[in-house]
Phi, psi and omega in degrees: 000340197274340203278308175330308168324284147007277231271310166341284178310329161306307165355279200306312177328301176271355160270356134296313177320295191279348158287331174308309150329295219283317164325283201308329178302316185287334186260000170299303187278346177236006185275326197250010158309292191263010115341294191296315185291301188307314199277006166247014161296305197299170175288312203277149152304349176303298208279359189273342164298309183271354165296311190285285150359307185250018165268328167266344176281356183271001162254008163286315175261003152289332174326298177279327170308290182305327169302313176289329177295301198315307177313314184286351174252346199270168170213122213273128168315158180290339186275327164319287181329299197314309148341289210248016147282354165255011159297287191322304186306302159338293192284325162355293207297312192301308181287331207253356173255348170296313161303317171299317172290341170275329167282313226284294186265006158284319186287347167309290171329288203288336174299304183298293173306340165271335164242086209270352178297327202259327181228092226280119163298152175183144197312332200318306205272313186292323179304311183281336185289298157338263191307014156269292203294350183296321162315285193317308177306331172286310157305327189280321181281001182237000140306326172279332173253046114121023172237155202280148180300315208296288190306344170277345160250025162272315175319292205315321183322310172310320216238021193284312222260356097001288194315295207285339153328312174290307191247087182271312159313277180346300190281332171309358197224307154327319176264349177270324174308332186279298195292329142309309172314301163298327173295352187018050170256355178198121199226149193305160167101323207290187174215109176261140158200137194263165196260020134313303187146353212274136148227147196192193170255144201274114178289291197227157142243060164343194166256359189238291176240208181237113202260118163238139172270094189258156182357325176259006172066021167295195149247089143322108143282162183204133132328138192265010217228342164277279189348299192287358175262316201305165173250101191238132228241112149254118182272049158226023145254108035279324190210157180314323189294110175233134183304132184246141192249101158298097166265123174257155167228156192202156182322161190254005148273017156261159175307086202282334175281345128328293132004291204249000144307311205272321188295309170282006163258345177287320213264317188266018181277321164295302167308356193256318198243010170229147194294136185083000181282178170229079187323322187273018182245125181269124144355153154201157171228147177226128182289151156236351185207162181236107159285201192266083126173344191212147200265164180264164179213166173220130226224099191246132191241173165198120166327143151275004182191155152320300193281346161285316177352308203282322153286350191285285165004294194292306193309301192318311227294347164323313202241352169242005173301292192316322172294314184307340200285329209284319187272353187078064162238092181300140196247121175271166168249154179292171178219175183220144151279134171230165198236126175246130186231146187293168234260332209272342173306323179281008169255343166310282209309340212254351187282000000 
């Protein structure tokens, strides 16, 4: 009869849970449908974060909202009640940290992306601002079912050098991603090449690596813990704008004033008309050498990116093959002397 009782008195409990679910599902799609659209009207980022944030925990907690009223009207033996009020206090705890947590690295995200100067977004830092608060919300649950805080964080202290013994990678590639980061020499977005050979756009910094996509749209992982060691080229410091170097050679019976009239009226044409150029930077060429067949020249131009080169490149040398033919400016091909000897003079010689 006690258990019959029970389940009666339960009855109300899960038929508040579930309206309560049912509440929160409905005011997710349709209080917070038009939340997310006004907070994606403004300029800040704040509020579309906490919009975003407080859209999976509210149908969870109309949930529990609903369960606790229902525990406070129903009526329960007292060792049950007692039961499933420290159930509660749990999930309370469980729910109210998920959120907080969820607020925590969404305003993280969003802080570090508006000041990406001073602080580079990346998955890392919301991830650890999450696992504090997760830690913290753990301790509060375990103050709540009665076991003391102090000697559980005396053990970890204790048993912190064991740890960190064990995962010496781990934490080695955790302080080196914080440390790309604070260093702000490599921030997601940048166009990287490591002197390995690798180069790309820096997708992410996690806590174990640093993921780059590079030009054929592979993926590079990199230990974070290399990285932060590596001798690594960011072309997007100081600024995006990078000098594209050409070398040309021409005849040693040309006209070098010539030369460098038709070539730098060729070098500003590309900047005026090809995409990724940079139209206010006036051209210039400088000879630095006289090779075995041409005299040398080097042709400085300048990219808005890395990755515009290629196309600047592909233009100059196109339009200035076609000018150089149209002025009679010869492009040599190298040569070589080879010397022939007769077969009994190489046998003097070999005497």
């Amino acid at each position: 009869m006690v258990t019959a009782a029970v389940v009666r008195s339960a009855a109300l409990p899960v038929a508040l849970s579930l309206a309560g679910f049912l509440a929160g599902l409905a005011t997710r799609r349709w209080l917070f449908a038009r939340l997310a659209r006004l907070a994606a009207a403004t300029r800040s980022a704040t509020d579309d974060a906490v919009v975003t944030a407080l859209r999976g925990p509210v149908v969870l907690g109309g949930g529990v909202a609903g369960l606790y009223a229902g525990l406070e009207l129903a009526a329960l033996p007292a060792p049950v009640a007692r039961v499933l009020e420290r159930g509660m206090q749990l999930l309370v705890i469980a729910l109210v940290t998920w959120l907080v947590a969820r607020l925590a690295a969404q305003l993280v995200h969003v802080g570090t992306r508006a000041a990406h100067r001073a602080l580079p977004s990346a998955t890392l830092l919301p991830n650890l601002s999450r696992t504090l608060v997760w830690v913290l919300g753990g301790l509060v649950a375990l103050q709540v079912l009665g076991i003391p805080i102090t000697p559980v964080v005396t053990a970890l202290g204790v048993g912190g050098l064991a740890v960190a013994l064990a995962l010496q990678d781990t934490l080695a590639n955790l302080f080196g991603g914080m440390h790309v980061l604070l260093s702000r020499q490599v921030r997601p977005g940048d166009f990287v090449r490591l002197a390995s050979g690798e180069e790309g756009y820096v997708q992410d910094v996690n806590w174990r690596c640093t993921t780059i996509r590079q030009l054929p749209n592979n993926i590079t992982v990199v230990p974070n813990a290399k990285l932060a060691s590596a001798v690594t080229t960011n072309y997007y410091l100081p600024d995006r704008e990078t000098a594209v170097l050409v070398e040309v050679g021409v005849a040693y019976g040309a006209d070098l004033a010539e030369v460098e009239r038709v070539t730098v009226d060729v070098a500003r044409g590309v900047m005026g008309e090809v995409e990724g150029a940079v139209p206010s930077f006036d051209p210039f060429i400088r000879y630095h050498s006289f090779g075995d067949s041409a005299v040398q020249l080097t042709v400085i131009l300048l990219a808005r990116e890395v990755t515009a080169q290629y196309l600047i490149k592909h233009e100059f040398i196109k339009r200035l093959h076609r000018r150089y033919r149209a002025e009679g400016i010869e492009i040599p091909f190298p040569m070589r002397t080879v010397e022939l000897r007769a077969a009994a003079e190489l046998a003097r010689a070999g005497r």
